[in-house]
N, C-alpha and C positions, 0 to 999 in steps of 0.2 A: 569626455571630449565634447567641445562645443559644437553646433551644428556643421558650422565656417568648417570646420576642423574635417570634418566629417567628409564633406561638400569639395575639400582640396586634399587629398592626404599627401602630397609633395610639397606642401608648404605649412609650415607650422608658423601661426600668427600669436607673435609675439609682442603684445601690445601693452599699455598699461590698464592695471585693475580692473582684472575681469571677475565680476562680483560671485561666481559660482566658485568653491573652495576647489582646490586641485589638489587631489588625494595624493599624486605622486609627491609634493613635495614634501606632505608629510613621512611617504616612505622616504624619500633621500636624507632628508632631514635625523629620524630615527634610525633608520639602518648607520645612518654615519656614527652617532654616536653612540651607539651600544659597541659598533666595532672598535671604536677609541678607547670608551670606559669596560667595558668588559672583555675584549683582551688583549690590546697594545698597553694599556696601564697596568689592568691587572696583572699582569701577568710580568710588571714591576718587581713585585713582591713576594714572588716564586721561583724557583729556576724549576720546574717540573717541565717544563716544554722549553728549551735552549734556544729552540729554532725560531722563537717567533720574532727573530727581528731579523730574520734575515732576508735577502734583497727582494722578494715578490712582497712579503706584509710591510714593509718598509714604504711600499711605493703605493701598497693600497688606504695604509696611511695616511698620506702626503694626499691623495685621493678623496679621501673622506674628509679630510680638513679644508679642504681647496672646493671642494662641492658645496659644504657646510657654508666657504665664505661666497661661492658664487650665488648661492640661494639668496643670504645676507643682502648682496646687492641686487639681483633679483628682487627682490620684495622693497629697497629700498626705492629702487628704480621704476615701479609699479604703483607706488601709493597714492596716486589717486590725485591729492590737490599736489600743484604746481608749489614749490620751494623759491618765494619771492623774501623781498627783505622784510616783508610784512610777516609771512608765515615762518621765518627761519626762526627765530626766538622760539615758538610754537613748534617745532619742528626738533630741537634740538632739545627741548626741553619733554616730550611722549619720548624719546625715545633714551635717553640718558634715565628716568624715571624708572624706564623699567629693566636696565641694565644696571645702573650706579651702585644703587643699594645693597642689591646680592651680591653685586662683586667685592665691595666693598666688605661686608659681613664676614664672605668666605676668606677675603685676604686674612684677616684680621683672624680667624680660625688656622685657617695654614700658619701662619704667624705663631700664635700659640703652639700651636703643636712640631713646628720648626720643620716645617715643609715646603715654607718659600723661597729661600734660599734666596731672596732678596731683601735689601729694606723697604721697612714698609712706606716710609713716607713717599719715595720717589714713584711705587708702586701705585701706590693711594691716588698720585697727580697724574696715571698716566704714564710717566717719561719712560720706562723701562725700555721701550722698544726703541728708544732715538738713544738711549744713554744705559745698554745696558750694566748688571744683567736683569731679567725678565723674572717676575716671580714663578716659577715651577710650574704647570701646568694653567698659570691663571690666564700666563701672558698671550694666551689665542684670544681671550674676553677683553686684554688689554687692545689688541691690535683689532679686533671688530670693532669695539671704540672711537680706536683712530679712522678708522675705514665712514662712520659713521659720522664724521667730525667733517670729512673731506667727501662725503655724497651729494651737500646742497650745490657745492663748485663742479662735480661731476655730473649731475643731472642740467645745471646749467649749460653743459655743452654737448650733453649728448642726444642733443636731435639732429647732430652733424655725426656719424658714426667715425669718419675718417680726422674730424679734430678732435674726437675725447682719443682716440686710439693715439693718436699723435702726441694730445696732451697728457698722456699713461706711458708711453716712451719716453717724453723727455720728463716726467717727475721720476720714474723708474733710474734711467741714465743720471739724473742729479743727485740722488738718494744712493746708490752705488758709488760716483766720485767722492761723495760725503765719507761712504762709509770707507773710502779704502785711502782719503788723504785728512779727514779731521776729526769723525766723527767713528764711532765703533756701533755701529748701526744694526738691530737684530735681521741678521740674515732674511728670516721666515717673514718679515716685513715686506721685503722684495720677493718672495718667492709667491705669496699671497694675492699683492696687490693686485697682479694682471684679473687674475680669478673673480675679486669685488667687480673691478671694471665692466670684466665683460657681463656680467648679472645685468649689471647696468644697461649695457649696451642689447640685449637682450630682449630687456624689459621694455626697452622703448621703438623696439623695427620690428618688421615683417622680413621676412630672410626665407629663404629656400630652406626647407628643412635638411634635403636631402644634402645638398650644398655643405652646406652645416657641418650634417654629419662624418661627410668623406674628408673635408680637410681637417676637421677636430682629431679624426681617426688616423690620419696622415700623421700630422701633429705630435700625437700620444705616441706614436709607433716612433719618431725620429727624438720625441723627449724622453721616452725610456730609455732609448739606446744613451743618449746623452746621460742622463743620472746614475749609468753604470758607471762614469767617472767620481762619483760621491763615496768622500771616505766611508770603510768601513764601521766605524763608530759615529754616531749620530748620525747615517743619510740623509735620512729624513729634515735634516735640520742645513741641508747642503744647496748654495744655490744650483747647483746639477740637477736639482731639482725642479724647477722655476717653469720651464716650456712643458711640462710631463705634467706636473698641477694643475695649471688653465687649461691645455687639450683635455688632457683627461676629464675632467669636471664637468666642460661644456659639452663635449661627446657623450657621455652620462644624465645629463640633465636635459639634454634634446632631446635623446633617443628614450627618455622616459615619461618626459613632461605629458600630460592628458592621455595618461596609459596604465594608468595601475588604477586598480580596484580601490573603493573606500573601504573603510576599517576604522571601524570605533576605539580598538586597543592601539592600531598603529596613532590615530591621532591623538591618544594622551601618552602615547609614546613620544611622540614629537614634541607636544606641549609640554612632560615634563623633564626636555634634553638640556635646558637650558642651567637648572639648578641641578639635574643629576652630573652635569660637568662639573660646574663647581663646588658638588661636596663629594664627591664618591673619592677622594681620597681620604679626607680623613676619614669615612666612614671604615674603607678598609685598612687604615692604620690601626683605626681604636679595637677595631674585630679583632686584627690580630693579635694585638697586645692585650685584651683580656679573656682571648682563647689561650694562646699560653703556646699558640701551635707553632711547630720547628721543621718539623719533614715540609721539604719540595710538596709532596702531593695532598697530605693534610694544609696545609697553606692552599693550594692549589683547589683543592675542594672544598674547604672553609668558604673560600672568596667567592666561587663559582653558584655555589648552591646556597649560601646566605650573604653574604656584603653584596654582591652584584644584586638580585631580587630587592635585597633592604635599600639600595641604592636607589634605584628604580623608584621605590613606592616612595622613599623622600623625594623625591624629586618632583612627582606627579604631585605628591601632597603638598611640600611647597609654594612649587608655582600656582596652585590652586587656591592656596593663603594669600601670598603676595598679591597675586590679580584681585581676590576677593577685596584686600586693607585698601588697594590703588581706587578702585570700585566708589566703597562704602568712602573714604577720605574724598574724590572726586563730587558725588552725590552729598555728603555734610557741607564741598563749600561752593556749591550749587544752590544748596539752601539757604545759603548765608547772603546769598545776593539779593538786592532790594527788589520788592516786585516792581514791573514797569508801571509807570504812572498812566491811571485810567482815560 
C-alpha cells in the first residue's frame, strides 16, 4: 500500500499507472483462474462431486470471471500513455500481439481435438460472440478481445465517470434490443461488459473507498437475490446474472486492492493464467484418454493430482516462451533499424 494510501485509509485512490506492482492483483487474478480451471472445468470430466454446479459455485464462478474482466479493464484503463489517434495503431497492435496468437493456436488445438464446438473460421475472426455460437471455453478470450477492441472509445470518455456509465447503459440497452429482435447475441457479452467498464472507471477516479464498498455490497446482495431467477442449467450463462457479476467484482477488487502480501509463486501464477486457460482442456482430455481411466474418482484424481499441476507448469512455461520469442523478435527488429545520422 502506497504511502497516500496509508495517510487516507477511507479513500482508496484509484488513479492511473502507479509504477510499484500491486500484489493483490496478482492474487485476484490467480485465485480466479485456478478456481475456473481446476474445479468448475475440471470437474467437466468427472461426476465424482455432482454438486459442484450448484447455485453458490455457479455464482462464485460468474465472480471470478467478472473480476478476471474487471481487472482486464482496470489495467487497460491505467496504462499509462493516453489512447489518441496517433497511439491507437500502437495500442491495438501490444495488445492483439500478445493475445492473437495463443488464442489462435489453442483454437486450432480444440479444433483438432473436437472441443470447440464451433467453426473455426468465424472463431478465428472473432464474430462468435455477436453471431453465435462461441467456441467452448475459448469464447471468454474471444470477448476480452472485444472488450479490448472497444477500450480506446471507453477511455476516451471516461474522465466524465457519469458519461462512460451512461455511454455503458445505452451500448448495454442496444446490444440487448439486438439481441432479442435481430441478432442472437452471446448472453455473457452483456453480463460482462458492465464489469470491463467499471475497471475502467476505476482506473481513472478517486472514489470513497468505503462508499465503494457499501453500495458494491448492496448491489451483490440485491444481484444474488436476482440470479436465483437463472435457469437451472447453465446459470452461470443467464443474464440473471449481469447486476451480481459487476457488484460482486468491484466489491472484491476494492476491498482487496493494496492489501495482500507479495508472492513470488502467486505472481507466476498469475503470469502463467493466461495460457493455462487456453490449454488445460486439452490437456485433461489427452490424460484421460491415455490413462484409460473410467471411475468418477480415478478421473477425478487423475485430473486433481496430475492434469491440473501439468496444466499449471505449461502454462507458466508457455507464457514464459511466448514473452521470451515477443522479446527476442521485438529486439531483432530494433536492430534492423538504420542508426541515426551522426
Amino acid at each position: 500500500m502506497t504511502a497516500e494510501e496509508h495517510g487516507n485509509a477511507a479513500t482508496l485512490r484509484l488513479i492511473p499507472a502507479p509504477k510499484s506492482r500491486d500484489a493483490a492483483i496478482d492474487w485476484m487474478r490467480a485465485l480466479s483462474i485456478l478456481y475456473i480451471v481446476g474445479f468448475w472445468h475440471l470437474n467437466n470430466y468427472t461426476t465424482a462431486l455432482p454438486w459442484y454446479r450448484d447455485t453458490p459455485f455457479a455464482r462464485v464462478t460468474v465472480l471470478a470471471l467478472a473480476l478476471f474482466v474487471l481487472i482486464s479493464g482496470f489495467l487497460a484503463g491505467r496504462a499509462g500513455t493516453p489512447v489518441t489517434r496517433q497511439t491507437l495503431a500502437s495500442y491495438y497492435r501490444r495488445r492483439l500481439i500478445r493475445i492473437y496468437p495463443p488464442y489462435l493456436l489453442a483454437l486450432g488445438v480444440f479444433t483438432a481435438l473436437g472441443l470447440s464446438g464451433a467453426p473455426f473460421l468465424p472463431s478465428a475472426l472473432m464474430l462468435n460472440m455477436i453471431v453465435p455460437p462461441p467456441p467452448f471455453t475459448l469464447w471468454f478470450m474471444t470477448m476480452i478481445v472485444l472488450f479490448y477492441l472497444a477500450a480506446p472509445f471507453l477511455l476516451a470518455i471516461a474522465i466524465r465517470p457519469a458519461r462512460l456509465t451512461g455511454a455503458i447503459i445505452a451500448i448495454w440497452m442496444i446490444l440487448f434490443t439486438l439481441d432479442r429482435l435481430v441478432l442472437d447475441i452471446e448472453d455473457r457479452l452483456l453480463i460482462y461488459l458492465p464489469a470491463f467498464a467499471a475497471g475502467i472507471l476505476i482506473a481513472n477516479h478517486v472514489v470513497p473507498r468505503r462508499l465503494v464498498l457499501a453500495a458494491s455490497a448492496l448491489l451483490a446482495v440485491i444481484g444474488y437475490g436476482i440470479s436465483l431467477n437463472a435457469p437451472i442449467l447453465d446459470p452461470d450463462q443467464s443474464l440473471w446474472m449481469a447486476l451480481w457479476a459487476t457488484a460482486s467484482a468491484m466489491f472484491t477488487f476494492v476491498a482487496l486492492r493494496g492489501r495482500m502480501p507479495r508472492s513470488r509463486i502467486v505472481e507466476e501464477l498469475s503470469l502463467g493464467g493466461f495460457f493455462l486457460y487456453l490449454f488445460h482442456r486439452p490437456i485433461y482430455v489427452v490424460l484421460l484418454k491415455v490413462s484409460g481411466a473410467q471411475t468418477p474418482w480415478t478421473r477425478e484424481l487423475l485430473l486433481v493430482f496430475i492434469g491440473f499441476p501439468a496444466a499449471i507448469v505449461f502454462g507458466i512455461t508457455a507464457q514464459r516462451a511466448y514473452d521470451a520469442a515477443i522479446k527476442s523478435l521485438v529486439d531483432r527488429r530494433k536492430g534492423q533499424l538504420p542508426l541515426p545520422a551522426s
